[in-house]
Structures are given as C-alpha cells and as structure tokens.
N, C-alpha and C positions, 0 to 999 in steps of 0.2 A: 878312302876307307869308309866303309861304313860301318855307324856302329846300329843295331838293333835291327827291326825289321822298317820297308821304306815306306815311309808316310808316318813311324812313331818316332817325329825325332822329339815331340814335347816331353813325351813319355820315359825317353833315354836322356832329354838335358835335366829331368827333376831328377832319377834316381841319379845322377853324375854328380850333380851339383847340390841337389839336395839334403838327398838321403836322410839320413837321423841329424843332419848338423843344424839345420832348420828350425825342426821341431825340440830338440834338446834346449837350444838357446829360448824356444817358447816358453817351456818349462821353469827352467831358468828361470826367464823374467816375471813369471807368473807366481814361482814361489816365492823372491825375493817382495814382488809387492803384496804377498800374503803375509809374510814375516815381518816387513816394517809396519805392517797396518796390525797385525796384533801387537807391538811394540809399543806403537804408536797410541793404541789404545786402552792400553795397557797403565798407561801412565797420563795421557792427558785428562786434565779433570774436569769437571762440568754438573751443575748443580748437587753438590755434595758427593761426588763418588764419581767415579773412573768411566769413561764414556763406553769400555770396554766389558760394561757390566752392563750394558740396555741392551733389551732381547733382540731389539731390531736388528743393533752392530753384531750380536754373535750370532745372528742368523745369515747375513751376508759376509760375515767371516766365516762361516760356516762352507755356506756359495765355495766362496774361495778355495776353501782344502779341498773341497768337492772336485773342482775344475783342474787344480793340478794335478789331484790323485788319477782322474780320466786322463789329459793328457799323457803324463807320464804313464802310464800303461798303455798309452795307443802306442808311445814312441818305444817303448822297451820291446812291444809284440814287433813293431815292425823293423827293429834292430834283429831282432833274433832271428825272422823270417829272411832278413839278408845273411847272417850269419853262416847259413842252415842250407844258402845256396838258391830258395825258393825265389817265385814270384814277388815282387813287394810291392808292384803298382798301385793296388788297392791301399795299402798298409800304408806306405807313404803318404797318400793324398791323404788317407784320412788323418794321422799324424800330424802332417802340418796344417790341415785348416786347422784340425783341432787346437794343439797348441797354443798356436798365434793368436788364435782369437781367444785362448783362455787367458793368453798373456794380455790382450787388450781388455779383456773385459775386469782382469783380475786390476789393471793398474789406471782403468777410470773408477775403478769402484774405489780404489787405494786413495785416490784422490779425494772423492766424494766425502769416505772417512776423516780422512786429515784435515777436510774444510778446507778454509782459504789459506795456510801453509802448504796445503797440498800443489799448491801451483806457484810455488817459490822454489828459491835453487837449494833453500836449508834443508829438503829433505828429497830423498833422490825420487820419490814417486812421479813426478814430473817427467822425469829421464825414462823413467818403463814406458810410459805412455807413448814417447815418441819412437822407441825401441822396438816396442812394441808395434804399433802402427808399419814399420818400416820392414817387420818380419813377412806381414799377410803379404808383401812385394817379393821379396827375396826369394829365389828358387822359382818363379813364378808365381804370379798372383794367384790369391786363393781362389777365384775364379775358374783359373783353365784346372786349379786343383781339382774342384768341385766337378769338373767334365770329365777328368782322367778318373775323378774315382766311379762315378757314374757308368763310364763305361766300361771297367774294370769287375762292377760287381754285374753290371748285364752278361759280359764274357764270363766269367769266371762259375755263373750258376746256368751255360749254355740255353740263351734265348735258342 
C-alpha cells in the first residue's frame, strides 16, 4: 500500500508520525523552562535583591515568553489546518523546527539563569535541555524539516 504520492515518503512519515505531537512537547518544554526560571528568579537573591529584578534577566525572560508564544501559535495554526482537512506540510515543518528550537534555546538559557545549579539534578532545567535536544531528532531532524518546508513554500506560491 501506498501511502501519499511516490517519492514523498519523508513528507507522509513527518505528518504520520509527527504531526502536532512534536511540536506540542516543544512547547511544553519551552514554557516549563520559562516558568522555572521566572520562579527561579524570582526568589534567588544576589547583591541585595532578587536577580529577577536586573533588566538583563527580564529581558531574556522576556526572549522566552516571546518564543513560546511563536511556537505555540505555529503549533495551534497547524493543528487546525489538519483539523480542517488541509494541506499541513508547510505548517508542520515550520512547527516543529520552531518549537524545538524554542524548547532548546528556552532551557540553555534556563540554565544560564540558574548559574551553576542549573546543571545539577536539584532543579529539572538540566532535563529540558536534554529533552529538548532529543526533540530537534524526533519526527525527523530539523534538517530534512527545513527542506520539506522549503519546498512546500516554493510549491505552495507555484514557482
């Protein structure tokens, strides 16, 4: 049996395998290490007041909502375009690099925050990182992502 047309099997194993489950768990990991690092900063203290008070940390915790909020709207638009019956090739790749990498970038930066407890087992920012890391793999590397979406947006505005 075949599924899709012959020569897109990358393209029918990411939406099979794929789909929003990918990009959801990016999300995920993304907001979770934006919440322990506001948490985190929240309460650790350092030269008389909260380190969650220097413009620096609230402007890369800033980053961070930033990056979920994108993610989680690439992943919603292209839940709903499966929904809805459409095309989702585009929507998918872009979802999951996005994501993933928001989830990577969101839990070295968690790290970076929490200092050298950041890379101990006391606080789970450690565990996104490798979570995280292990997403940009899953479903296919964001690599062949990056090609399905590429050709998806060549097709889709007929070169």
């Amino acid at each position: 049996m075949l599924v899709g047309a012959e020569g897109d099997g990358y393209v029918q194993r990411g939406r099979v395998h794929t789909g929003v489950n990918v990009p959801a768990r990016g999300v995920g990991i993304a907001r979770a290490a934006l919440e322990d690092t506001i948490s985190y900063t929240k309460s650790r203290e350092q030269y008389d007041g909260h380190i969650g008070d220097f413009q620096g940390v609230r402007w890369e915790i800033g980053r961070m909502a930033e990056r979920v909020d994108i993610a989680r709207l690439l992943t919603l638009r292209a839940a709903d375009r499966a929904d809805r019956g459409l095309d989702v090739t585009r929507e998918f790749s872009m979802a999951k690099i996005n994501a993933t990498q928001a989830a990577v970038d969101n839990a070295n930066d968690a790290i970076q925050l929490h200092g050298g407890v950041g890379y101990t087992t006391e606080h789970h920012v450690e565990r996104y990182l490798r979570d995280a890391k292990l997403l940009t793999i899953a479903g296919g590397p964001n690599e062949g992502h990056k090609n399905t979406l590429a050709d998806a947006v060549f097709e889709r505005h007929g070169d």
